[in-house]
DOGU-938426 format. One record per residue: x, y, z of N, C-alpha, C in turn; chain; residue in one letter; residue number from 1. Coordinates in pm, 1 decimal. Atoms other than C-alpha are relative to their C-alpha. Layout:
<pt n_u="X" n_v="Y" n_w="Z" ca_u="X" ca_v="Y" ca_w="Z" c_u="X" c_v="Y" c_w="Z" nuba="A" palum="A" zakol="NUM"/>
...
end
This chain:
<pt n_u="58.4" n_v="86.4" n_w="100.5" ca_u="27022.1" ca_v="-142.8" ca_w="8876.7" c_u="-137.9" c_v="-49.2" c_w="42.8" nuba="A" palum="X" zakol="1"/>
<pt n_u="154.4" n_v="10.5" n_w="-25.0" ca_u="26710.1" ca_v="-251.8" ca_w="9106.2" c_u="-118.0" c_v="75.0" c_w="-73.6" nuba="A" palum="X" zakol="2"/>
<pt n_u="158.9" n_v="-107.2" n_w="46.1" ca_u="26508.9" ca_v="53.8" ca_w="9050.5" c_u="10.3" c_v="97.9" c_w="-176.1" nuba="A" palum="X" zakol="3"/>
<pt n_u="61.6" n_v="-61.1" n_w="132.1" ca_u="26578.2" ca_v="63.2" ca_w="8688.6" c_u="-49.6" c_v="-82.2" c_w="-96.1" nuba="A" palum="X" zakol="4"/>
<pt n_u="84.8" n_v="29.7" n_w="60.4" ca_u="26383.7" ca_v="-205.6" ca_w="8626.5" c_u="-164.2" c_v="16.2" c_w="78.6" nuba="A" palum="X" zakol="5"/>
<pt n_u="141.4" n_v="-15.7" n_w="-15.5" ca_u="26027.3" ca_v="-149.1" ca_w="8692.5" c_u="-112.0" c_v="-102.9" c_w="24.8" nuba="A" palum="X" zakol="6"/>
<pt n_u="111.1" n_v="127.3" n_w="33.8" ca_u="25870.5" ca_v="-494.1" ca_w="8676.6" c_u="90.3" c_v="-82.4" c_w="115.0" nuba="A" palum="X" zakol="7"/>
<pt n_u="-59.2" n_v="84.9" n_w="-149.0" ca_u="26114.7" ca_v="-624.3" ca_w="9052.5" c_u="-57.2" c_v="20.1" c_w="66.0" nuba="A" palum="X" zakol="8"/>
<pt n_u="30.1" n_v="-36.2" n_w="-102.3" ca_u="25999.5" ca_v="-666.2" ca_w="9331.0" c_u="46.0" c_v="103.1" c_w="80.8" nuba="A" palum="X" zakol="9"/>
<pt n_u="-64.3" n_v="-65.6" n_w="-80.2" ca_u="26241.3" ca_v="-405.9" ca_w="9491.3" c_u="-41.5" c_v="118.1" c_w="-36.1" nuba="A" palum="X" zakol="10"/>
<pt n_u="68.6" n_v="-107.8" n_w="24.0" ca_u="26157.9" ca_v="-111.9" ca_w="9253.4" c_u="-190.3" c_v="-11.5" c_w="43.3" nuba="A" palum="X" zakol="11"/>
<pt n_u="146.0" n_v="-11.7" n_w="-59.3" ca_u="25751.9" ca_v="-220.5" ca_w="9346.8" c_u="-15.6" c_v="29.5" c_w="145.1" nuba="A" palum="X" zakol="12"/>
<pt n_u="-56.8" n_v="-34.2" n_w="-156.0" ca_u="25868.7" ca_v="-211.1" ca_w="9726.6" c_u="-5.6" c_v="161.3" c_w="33.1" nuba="A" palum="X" zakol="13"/>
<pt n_u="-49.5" n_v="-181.6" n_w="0.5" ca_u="25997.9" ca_v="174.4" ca_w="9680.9" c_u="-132.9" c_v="51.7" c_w="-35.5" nuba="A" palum="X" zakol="14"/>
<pt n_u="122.8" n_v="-51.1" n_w="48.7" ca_u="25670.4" ca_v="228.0" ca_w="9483.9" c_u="-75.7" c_v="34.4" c_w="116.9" nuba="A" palum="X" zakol="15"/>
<pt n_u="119.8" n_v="10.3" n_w="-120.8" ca_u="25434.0" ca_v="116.2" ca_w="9737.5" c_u="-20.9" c_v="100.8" c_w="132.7" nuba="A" palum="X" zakol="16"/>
<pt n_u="-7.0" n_v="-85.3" n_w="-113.5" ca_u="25592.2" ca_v="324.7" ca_w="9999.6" c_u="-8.1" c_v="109.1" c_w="-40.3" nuba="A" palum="X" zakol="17"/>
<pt n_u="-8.4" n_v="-129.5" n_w="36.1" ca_u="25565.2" ca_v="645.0" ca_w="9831.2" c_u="125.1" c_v="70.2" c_w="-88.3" nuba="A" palum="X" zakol="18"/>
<pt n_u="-129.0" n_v="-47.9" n_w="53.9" ca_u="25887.9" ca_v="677.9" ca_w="9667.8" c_u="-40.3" c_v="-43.3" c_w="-139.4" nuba="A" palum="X" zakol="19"/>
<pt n_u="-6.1" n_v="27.0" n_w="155.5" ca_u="25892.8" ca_v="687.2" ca_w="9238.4" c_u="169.6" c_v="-42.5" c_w="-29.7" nuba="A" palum="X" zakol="20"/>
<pt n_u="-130.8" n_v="28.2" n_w="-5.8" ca_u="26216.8" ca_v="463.6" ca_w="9206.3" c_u="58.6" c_v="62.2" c_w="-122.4" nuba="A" palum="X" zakol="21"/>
<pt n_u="-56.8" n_v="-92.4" n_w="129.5" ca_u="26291.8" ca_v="699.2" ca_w="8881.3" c_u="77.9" c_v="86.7" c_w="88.0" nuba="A" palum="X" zakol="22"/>
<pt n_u="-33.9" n_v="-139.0" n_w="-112.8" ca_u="26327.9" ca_v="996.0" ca_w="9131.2" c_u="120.2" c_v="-31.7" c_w="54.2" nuba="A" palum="X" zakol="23"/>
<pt n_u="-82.6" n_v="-4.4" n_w="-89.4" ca_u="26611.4" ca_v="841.6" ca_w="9344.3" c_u="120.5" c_v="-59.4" c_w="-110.3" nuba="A" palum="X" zakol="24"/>
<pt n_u="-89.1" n_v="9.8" n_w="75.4" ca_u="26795.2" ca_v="722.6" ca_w="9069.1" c_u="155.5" c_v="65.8" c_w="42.8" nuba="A" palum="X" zakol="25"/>
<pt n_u="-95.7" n_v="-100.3" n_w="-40.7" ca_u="27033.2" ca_v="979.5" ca_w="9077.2" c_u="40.9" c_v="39.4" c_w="81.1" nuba="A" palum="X" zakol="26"/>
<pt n_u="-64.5" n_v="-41.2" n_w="-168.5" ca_u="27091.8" ca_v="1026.7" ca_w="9441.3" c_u="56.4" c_v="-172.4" c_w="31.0" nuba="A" palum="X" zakol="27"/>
<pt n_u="-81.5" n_v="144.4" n_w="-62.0" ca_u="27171.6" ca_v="635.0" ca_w="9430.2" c_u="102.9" c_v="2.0" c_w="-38.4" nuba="A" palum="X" zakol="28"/>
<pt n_u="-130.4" n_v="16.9" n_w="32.6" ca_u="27415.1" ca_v="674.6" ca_w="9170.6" c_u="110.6" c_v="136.9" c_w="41.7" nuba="A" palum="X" zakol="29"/>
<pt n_u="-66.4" n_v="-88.2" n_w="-65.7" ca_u="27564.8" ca_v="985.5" ca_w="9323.2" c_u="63.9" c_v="-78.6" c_w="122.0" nuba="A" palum="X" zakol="30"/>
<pt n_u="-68.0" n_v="95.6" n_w="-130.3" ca_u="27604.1" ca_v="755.7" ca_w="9655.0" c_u="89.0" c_v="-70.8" c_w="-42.3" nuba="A" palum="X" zakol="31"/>
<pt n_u="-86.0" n_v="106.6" n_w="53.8" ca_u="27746.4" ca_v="483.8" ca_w="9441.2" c_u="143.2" c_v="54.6" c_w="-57.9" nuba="A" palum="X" zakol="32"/>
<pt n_u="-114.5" n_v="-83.6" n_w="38.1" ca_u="28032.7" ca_v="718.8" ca_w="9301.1" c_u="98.2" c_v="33.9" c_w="89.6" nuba="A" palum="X" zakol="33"/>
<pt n_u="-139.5" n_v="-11.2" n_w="-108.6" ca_u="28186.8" ca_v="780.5" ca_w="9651.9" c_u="81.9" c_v="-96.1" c_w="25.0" nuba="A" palum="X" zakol="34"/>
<pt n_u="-90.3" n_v="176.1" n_w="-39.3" ca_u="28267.2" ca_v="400.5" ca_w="9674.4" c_u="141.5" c_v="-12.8" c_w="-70.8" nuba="A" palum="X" zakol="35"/>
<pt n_u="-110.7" n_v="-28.9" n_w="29.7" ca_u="28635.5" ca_v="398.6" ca_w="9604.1" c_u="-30.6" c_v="-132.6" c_w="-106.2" nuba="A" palum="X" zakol="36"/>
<pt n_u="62.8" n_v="81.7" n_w="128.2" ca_u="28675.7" ca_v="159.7" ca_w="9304.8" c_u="130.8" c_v="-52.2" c_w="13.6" nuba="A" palum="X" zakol="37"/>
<pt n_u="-106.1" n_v="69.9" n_w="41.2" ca_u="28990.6" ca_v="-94.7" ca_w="9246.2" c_u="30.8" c_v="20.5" c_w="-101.0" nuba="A" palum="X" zakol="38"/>
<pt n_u="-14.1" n_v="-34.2" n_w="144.3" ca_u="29145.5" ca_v="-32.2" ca_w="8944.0" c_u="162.6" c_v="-114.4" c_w="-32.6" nuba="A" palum="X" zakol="39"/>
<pt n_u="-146.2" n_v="89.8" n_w="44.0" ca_u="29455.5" ca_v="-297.4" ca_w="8765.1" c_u="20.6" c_v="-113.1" c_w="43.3" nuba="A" palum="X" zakol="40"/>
<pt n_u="-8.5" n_v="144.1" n_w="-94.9" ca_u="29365.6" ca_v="-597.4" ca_w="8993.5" c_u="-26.7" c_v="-90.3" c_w="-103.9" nuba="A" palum="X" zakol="41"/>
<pt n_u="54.1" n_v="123.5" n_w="79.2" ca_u="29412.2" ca_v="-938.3" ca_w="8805.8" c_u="-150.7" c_v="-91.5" c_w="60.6" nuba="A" palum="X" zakol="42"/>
<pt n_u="121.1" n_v="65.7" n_w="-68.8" ca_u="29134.3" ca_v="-1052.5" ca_w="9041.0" c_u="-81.4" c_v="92.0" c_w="75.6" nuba="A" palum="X" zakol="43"/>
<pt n_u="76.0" n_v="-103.9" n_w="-87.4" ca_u="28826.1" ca_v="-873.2" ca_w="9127.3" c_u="-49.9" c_v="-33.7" c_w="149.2" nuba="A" palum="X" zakol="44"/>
<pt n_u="88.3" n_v="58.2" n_w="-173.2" ca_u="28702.6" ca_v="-857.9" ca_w="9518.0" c_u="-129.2" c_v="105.4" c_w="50.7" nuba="A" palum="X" zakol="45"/>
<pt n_u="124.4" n_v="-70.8" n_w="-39.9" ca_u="28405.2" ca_v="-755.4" ca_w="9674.1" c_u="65.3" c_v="93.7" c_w="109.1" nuba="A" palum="X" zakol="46"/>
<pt n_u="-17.0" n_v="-80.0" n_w="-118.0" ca_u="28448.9" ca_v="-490.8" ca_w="9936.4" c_u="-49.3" c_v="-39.1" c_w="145.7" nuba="A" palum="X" zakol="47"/>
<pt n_u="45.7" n_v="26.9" n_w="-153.3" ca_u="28412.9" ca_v="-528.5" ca_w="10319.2" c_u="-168.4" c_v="56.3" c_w="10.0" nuba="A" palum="X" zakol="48"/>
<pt n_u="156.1" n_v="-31.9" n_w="-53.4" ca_u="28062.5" ca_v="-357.1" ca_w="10302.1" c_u="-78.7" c_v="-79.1" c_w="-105.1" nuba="A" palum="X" zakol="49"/>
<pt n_u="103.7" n_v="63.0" n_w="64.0" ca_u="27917.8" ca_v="-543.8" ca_w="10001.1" c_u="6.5" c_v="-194.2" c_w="91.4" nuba="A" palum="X" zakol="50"/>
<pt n_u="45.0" n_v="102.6" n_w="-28.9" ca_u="28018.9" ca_v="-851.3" ca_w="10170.2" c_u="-43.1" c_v="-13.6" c_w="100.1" nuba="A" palum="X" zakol="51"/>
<pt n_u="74.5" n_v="-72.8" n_w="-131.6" ca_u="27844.3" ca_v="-720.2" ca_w="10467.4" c_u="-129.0" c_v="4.2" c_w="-12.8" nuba="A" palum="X" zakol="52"/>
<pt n_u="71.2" n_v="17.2" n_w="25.3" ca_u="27565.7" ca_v="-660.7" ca_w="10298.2" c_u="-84.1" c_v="-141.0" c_w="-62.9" nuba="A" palum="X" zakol="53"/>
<pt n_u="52.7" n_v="86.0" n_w="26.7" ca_u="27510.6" ca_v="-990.7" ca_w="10133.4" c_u="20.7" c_v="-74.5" c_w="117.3" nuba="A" palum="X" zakol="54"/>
<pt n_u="-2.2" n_v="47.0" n_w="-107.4" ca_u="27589.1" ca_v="-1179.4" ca_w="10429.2" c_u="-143.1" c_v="19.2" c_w="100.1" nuba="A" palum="X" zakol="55"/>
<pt n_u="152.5" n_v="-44.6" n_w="-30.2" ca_u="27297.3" ca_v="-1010.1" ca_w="10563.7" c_u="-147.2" c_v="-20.7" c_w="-42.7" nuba="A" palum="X" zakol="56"/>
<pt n_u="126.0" n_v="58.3" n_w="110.0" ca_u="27056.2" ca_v="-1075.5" ca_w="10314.6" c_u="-18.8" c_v="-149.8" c_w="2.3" nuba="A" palum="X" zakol="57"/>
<pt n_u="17.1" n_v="119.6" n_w="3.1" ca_u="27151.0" ca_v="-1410.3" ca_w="10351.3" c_u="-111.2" c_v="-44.7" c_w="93.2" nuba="A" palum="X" zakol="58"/>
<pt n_u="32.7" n_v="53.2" n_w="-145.0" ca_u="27052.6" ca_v="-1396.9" ca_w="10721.3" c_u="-161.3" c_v="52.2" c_w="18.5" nuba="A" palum="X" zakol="59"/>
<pt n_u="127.8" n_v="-57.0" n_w="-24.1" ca_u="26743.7" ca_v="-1183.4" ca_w="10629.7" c_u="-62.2" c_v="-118.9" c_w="-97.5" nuba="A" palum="X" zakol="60"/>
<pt n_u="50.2" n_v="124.5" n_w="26.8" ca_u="26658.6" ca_v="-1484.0" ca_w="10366.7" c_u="-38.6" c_v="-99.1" c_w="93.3" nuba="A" palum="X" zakol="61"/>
<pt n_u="46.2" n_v="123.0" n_w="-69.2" ca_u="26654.2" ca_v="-1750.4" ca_w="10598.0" c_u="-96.9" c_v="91.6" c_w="158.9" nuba="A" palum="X" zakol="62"/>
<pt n_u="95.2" n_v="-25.9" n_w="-58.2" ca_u="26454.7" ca_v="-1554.6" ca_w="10854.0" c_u="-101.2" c_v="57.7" c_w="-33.9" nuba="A" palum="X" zakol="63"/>
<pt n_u="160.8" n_v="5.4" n_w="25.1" ca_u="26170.3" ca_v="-1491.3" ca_w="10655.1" c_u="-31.9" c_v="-124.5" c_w="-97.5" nuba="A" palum="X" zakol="64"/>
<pt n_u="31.9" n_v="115.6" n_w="22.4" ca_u="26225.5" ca_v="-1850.3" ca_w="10592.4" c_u="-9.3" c_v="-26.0" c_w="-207.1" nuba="A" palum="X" zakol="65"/>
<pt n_u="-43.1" n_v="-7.2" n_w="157.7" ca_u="26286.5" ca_v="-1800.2" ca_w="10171.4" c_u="124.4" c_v="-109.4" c_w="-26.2" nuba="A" palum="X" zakol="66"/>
<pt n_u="-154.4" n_v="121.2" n_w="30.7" ca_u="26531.7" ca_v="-2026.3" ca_w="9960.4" c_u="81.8" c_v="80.3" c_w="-63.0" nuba="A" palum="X" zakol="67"/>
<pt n_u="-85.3" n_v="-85.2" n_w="82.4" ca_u="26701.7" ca_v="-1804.3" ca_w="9755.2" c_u="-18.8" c_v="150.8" c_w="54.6" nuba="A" palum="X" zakol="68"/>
<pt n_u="16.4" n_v="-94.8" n_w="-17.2" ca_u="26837.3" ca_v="-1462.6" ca_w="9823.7" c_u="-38.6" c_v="64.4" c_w="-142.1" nuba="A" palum="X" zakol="69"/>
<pt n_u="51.2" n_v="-63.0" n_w="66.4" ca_u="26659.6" ca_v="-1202.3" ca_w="9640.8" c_u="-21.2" c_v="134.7" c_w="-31.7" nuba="A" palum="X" zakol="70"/>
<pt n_u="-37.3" n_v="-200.1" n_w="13.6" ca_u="26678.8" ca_v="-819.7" ca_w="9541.8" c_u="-111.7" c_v="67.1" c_w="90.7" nuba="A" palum="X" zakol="71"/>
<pt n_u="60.3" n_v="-94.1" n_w="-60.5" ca_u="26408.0" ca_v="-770.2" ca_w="9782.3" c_u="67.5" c_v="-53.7" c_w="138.5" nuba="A" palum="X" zakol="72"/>
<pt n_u="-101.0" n_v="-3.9" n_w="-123.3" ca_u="26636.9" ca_v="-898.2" ca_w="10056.6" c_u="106.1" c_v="79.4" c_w="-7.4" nuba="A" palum="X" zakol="73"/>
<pt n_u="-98.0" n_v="-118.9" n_w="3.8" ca_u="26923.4" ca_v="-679.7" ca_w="9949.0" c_u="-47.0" c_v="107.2" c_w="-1.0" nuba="A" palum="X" zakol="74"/>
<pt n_u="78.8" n_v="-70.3" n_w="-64.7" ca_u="26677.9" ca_v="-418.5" ca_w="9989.6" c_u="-38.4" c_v="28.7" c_w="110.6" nuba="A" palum="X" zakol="75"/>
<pt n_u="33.6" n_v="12.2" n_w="-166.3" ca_u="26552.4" ca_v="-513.2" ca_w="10306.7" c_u="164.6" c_v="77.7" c_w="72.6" nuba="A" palum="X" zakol="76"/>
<pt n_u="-116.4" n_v="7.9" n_w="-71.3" ca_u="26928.6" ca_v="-515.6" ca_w="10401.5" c_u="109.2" c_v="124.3" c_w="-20.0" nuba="A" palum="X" zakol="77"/>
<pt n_u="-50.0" n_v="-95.2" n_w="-15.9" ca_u="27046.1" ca_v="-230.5" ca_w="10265.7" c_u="-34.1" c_v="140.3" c_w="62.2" nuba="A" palum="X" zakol="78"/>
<pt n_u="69.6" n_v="-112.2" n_w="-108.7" ca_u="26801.8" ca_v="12.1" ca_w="10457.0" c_u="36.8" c_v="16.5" c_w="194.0" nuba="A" palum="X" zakol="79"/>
<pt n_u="-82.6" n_v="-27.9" n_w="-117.3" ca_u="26970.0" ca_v="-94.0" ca_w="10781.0" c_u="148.5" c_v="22.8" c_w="-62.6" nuba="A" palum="X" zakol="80"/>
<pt n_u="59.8" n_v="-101.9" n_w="-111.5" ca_u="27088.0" ca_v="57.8" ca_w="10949.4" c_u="-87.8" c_v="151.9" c_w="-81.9" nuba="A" palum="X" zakol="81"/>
<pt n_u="54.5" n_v="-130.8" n_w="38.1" ca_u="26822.6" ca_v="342.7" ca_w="10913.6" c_u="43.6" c_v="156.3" c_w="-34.7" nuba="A" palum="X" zakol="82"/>
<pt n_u="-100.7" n_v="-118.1" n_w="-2.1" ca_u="27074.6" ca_v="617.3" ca_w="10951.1" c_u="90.5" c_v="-22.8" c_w="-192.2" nuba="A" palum="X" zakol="83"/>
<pt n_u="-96.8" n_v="40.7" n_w="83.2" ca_u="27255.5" ca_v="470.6" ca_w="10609.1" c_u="-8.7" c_v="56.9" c_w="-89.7" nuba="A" palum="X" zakol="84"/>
<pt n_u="72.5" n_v="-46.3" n_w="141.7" ca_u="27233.1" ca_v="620.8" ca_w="10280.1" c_u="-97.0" c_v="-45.0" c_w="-63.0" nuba="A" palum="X" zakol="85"/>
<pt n_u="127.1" n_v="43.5" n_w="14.2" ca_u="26990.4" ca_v="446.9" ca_w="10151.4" c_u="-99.9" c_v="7.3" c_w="3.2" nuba="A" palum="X" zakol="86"/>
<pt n_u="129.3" n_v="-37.4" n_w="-85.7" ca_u="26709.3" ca_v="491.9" ca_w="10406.5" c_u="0.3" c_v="131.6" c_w="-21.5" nuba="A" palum="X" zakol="87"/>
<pt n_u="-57.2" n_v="-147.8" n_w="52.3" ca_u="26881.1" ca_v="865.0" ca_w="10394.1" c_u="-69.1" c_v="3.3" c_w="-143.5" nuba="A" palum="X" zakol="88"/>
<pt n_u="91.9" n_v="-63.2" n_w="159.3" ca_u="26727.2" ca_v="900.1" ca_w="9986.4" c_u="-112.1" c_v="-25.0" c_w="36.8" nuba="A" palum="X" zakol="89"/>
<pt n_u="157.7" n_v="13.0" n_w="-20.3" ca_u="26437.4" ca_v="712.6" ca_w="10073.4" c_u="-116.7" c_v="94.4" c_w="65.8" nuba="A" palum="X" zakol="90"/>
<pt n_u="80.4" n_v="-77.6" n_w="-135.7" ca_u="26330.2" ca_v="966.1" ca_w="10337.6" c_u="-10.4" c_v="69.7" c_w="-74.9" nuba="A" palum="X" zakol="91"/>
<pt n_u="30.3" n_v="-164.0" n_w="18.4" ca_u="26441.2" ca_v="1259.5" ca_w="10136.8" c_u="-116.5" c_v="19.7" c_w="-143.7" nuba="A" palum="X" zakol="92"/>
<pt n_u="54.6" n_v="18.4" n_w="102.6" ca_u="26206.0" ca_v="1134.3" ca_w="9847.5" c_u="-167.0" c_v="-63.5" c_w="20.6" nuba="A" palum="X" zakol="93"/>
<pt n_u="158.7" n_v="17.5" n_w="-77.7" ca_u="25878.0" ca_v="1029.2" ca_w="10089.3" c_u="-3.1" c_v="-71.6" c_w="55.8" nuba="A" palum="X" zakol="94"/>
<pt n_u="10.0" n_v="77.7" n_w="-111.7" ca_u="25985.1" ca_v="763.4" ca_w="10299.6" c_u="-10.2" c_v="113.2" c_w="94.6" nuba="A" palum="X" zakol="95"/>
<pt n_u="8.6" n_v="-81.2" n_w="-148.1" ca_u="25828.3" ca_v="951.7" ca_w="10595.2" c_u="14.4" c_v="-96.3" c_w="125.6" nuba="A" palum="X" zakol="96"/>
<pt n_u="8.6" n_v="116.5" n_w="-58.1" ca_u="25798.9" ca_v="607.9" ca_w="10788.5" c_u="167.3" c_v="2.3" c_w="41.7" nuba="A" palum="X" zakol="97"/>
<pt n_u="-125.5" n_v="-13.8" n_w="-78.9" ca_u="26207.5" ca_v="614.2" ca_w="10817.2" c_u="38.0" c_v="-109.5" c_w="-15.2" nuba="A" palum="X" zakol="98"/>
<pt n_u="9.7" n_v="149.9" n_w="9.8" ca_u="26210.7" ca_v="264.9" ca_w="10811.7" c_u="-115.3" c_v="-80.5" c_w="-69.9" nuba="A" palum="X" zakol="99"/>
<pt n_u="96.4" n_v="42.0" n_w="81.3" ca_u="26058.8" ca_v="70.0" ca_w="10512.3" c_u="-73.3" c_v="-127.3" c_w="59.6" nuba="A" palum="X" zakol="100"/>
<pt n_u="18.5" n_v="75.6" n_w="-82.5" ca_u="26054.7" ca_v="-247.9" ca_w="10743.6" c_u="18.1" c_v="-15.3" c_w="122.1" nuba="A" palum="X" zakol="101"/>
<pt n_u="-60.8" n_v="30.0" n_w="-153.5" ca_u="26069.6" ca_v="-370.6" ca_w="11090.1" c_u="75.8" c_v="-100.6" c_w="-30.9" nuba="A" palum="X" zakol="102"/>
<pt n_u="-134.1" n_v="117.7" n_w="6.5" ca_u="26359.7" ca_v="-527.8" ca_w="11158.6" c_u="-32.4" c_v="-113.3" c_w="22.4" nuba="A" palum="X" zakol="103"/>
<pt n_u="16.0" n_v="123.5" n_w="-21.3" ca_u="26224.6" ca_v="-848.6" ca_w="11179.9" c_u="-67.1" c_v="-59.8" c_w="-117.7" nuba="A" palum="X" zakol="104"/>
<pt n_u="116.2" n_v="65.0" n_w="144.8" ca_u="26021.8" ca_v="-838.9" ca_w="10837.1" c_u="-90.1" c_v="12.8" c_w="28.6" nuba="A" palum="X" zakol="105"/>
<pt n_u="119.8" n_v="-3.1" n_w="-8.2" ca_u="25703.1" ca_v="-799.0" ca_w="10973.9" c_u="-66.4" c_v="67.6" c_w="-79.2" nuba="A" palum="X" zakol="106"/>
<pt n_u="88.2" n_v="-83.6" n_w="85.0" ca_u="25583.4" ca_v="-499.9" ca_w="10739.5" c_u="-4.3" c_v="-87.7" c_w="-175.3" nuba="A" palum="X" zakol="107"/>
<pt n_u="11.4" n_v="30.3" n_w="112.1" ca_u="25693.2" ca_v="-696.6" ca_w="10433.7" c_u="-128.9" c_v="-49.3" c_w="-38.3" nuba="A" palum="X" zakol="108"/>
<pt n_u="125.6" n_v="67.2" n_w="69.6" ca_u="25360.1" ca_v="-880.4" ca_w="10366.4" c_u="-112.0" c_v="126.7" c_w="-21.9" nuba="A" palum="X" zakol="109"/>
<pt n_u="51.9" n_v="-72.0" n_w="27.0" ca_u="25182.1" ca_v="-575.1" ca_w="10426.5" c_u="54.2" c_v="125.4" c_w="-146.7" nuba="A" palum="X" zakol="110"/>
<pt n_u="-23.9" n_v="-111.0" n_w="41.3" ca_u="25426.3" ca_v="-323.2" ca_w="10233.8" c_u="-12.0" c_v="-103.3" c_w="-183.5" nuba="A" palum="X" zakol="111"/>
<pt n_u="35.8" n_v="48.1" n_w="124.1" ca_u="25403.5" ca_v="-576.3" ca_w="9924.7" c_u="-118.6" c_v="-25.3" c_w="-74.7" nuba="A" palum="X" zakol="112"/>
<pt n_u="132.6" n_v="-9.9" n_w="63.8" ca_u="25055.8" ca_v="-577.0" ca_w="9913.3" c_u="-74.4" c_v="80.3" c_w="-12.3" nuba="A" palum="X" zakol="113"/>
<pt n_u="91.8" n_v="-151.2" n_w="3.2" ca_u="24948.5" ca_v="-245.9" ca_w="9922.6" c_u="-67.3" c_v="55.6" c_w="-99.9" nuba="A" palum="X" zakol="114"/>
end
């Protein structure tokens, strides 16, 4: 859903680096299809990796000092680990870099203003 709007920060992120977030579309939702799915539960739950991932985002929020998490922190957070799917499309679509950020955030100010 990020990169199918056009006007987020997260699809402008993908931009900047060389990637056309149209292009990966389809290799995201191909990824997203292996995720086993719950089916008949009176109560829905998040999975061990989404709450993995937000948890993360949280932790990548408050260390680049932000108040609210934001789709360019679940971004940030879903590219680690570099090995992940994720980073995996990004590469095969022009992330040559491998890593959109340093793990600490440092590229963000640059990769948003490019």
């Amino acid at each position: 859903a990020l990169m199918m709007d056009k006007d987020n920060i997260a699809s402008g992120i993908v931009r900047k680096i060389g990637v056309l977030p149209e292009e990966i579309l389809s290799d995201l939702e191909t990824e997203l299809s292996k995720i086993p799915r719950v089916s008949g539960a009176a109560r829905k739950y998040a999975s061990t990796q989404l709450e993995k991932l937000l948890d993360n985002s949280i932790r990548e929020m408050e260390g680049l000092g932000d108040e609210y998490v934001s789709c360019e922190h679940l971004l940030l957070r879903s590219i680690n680990p570099v090995s992940g799917p994720v980073a995996e499309i990004l590469g095969r679509h022009g992330d040559e870099r491998g890593n959109t950020f340093g793990a600490d955030g440092s590229e963000r100010e640059r990769a948003c203003n490019r």
